[in-house]
N, C-alpha and C positions, 0 to 999 in steps of 0.2 A: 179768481182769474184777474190777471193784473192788463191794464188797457192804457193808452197812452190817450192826454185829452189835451185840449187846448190852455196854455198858462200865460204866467207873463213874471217875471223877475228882472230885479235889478241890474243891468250891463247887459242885460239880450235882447235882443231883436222883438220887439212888441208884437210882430207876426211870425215870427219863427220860432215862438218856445212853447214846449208843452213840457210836461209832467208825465211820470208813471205813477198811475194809484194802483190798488188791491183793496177790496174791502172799503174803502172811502180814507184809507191812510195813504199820503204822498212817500212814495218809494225813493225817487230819484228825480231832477227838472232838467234840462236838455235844451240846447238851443244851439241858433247864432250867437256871436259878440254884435253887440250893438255897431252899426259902422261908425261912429260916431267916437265909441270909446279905442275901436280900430286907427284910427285916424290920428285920435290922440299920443295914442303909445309906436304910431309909423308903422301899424301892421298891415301888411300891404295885398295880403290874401284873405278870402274869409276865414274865421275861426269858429270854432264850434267849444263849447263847455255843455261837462254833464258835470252834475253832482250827486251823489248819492246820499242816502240817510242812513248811514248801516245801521242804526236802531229800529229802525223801522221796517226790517228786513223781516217777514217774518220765518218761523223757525222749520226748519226742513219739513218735507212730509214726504213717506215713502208712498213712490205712486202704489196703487192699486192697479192689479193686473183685472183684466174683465176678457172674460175670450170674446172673439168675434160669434156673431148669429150665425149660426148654418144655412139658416133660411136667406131668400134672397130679401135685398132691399128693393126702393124705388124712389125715383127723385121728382120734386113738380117744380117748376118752375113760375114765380108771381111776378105780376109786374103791378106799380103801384104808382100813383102820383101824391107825392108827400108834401110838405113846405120845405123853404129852402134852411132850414135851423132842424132840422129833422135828421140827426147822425145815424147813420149804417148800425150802428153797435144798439140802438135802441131800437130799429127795425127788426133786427136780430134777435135781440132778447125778447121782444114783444111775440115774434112768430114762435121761438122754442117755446117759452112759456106756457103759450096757449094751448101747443098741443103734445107738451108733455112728455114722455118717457119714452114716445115714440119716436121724436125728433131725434135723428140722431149727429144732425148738422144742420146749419141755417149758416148763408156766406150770401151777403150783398156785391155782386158780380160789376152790375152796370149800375151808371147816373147819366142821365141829360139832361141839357137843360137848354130849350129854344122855342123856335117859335111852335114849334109843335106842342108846348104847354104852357099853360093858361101861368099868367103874371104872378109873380111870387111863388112858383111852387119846378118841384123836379120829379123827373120819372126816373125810377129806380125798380132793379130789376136782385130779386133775391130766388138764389136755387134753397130748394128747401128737402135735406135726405133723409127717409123713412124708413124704417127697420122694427121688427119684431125679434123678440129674441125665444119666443115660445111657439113661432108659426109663422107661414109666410105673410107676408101683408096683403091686404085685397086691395082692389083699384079702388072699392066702394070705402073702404076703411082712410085709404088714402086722402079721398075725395074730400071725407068728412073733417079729417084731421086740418086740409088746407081750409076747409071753408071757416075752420075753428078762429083758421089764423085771420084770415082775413078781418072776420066779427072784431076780432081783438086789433088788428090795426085799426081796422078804422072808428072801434071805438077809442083807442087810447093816443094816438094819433094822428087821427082825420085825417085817413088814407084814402083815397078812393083807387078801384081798381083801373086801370089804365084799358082804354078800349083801341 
């Protein structure tokens, strides 16, 4: 699964570049032009550079079809207070993770960040969707599944549930 993270290269914007990885290999880096090398050359709007690594592309793969569940799903919804270094994409993996084959999506929705939480930290709000694919899911199964996740945030990064 390839994810776009924070970088930094030579002639771009120190806060405006990231990377595409896959696997922990750099795909491609993206950015601003630094305003400064803009300035130099009289470019007078911002500009953007992407680069790719076509080596590093890796090699096709035919998706796999998977039918949809017959049975219905169900979705719960978490709210969490996390630190402020704490990325969406690691809430995310942390919650699939935890509870497995039955997750069949985790999407970080919401962040705040104010006085309503305690100094250095943010609340974040992730929908998390449940699926069987051999029966319907129960509430109690459901129940279990989120509490799974929870354990797992807040052991792997000192989450607390948000009250």
């Amino acid at each position: 699964r390839a994810e776009a993270v924070v970088d930094t290269a030579p002639g771009l914007h120190p806060g405006k570049t990231a990377a595409l990885t896959m696997d922990g290999n750099k795909l491609a880096t993206f950015g601003r032009l630094d305003p400064r090398l803009c300035k130099a050359f009289d470019v007078r709007l911002p500009a953007y550079l992407c680069s790719i690594a076509l080596e590093a592309l890796p090699d096709y793969a035919v998706p796999h079809y998977r039918p949809a569940s017959r049975f219905p799903g169900t979705s719960r919804d978490i709210a969490l207070v996390v630190g402020l270094d704490t990325a969406a994409r690691d809430i995310e993996r942390t919650i699939s993770g935890a509870i497995g084959a039955t997750c069949t999506g985790v999407r970080v929705f919401d962040e705040y960040r104010g006085p309503q939480v305690e100094g250095g930290r943010k609340s974040v709000a992730a929908r998390v969707e449940l699926q069987r694919f051999d029966a319907t899911i129960t509430d109690e199964q459901a129940d279990e599944a989120v509490a799974r996740a929870l354990r797992a945030v807040k052991d792997e990064l000192g989450a607390t549930i948000r009250a």
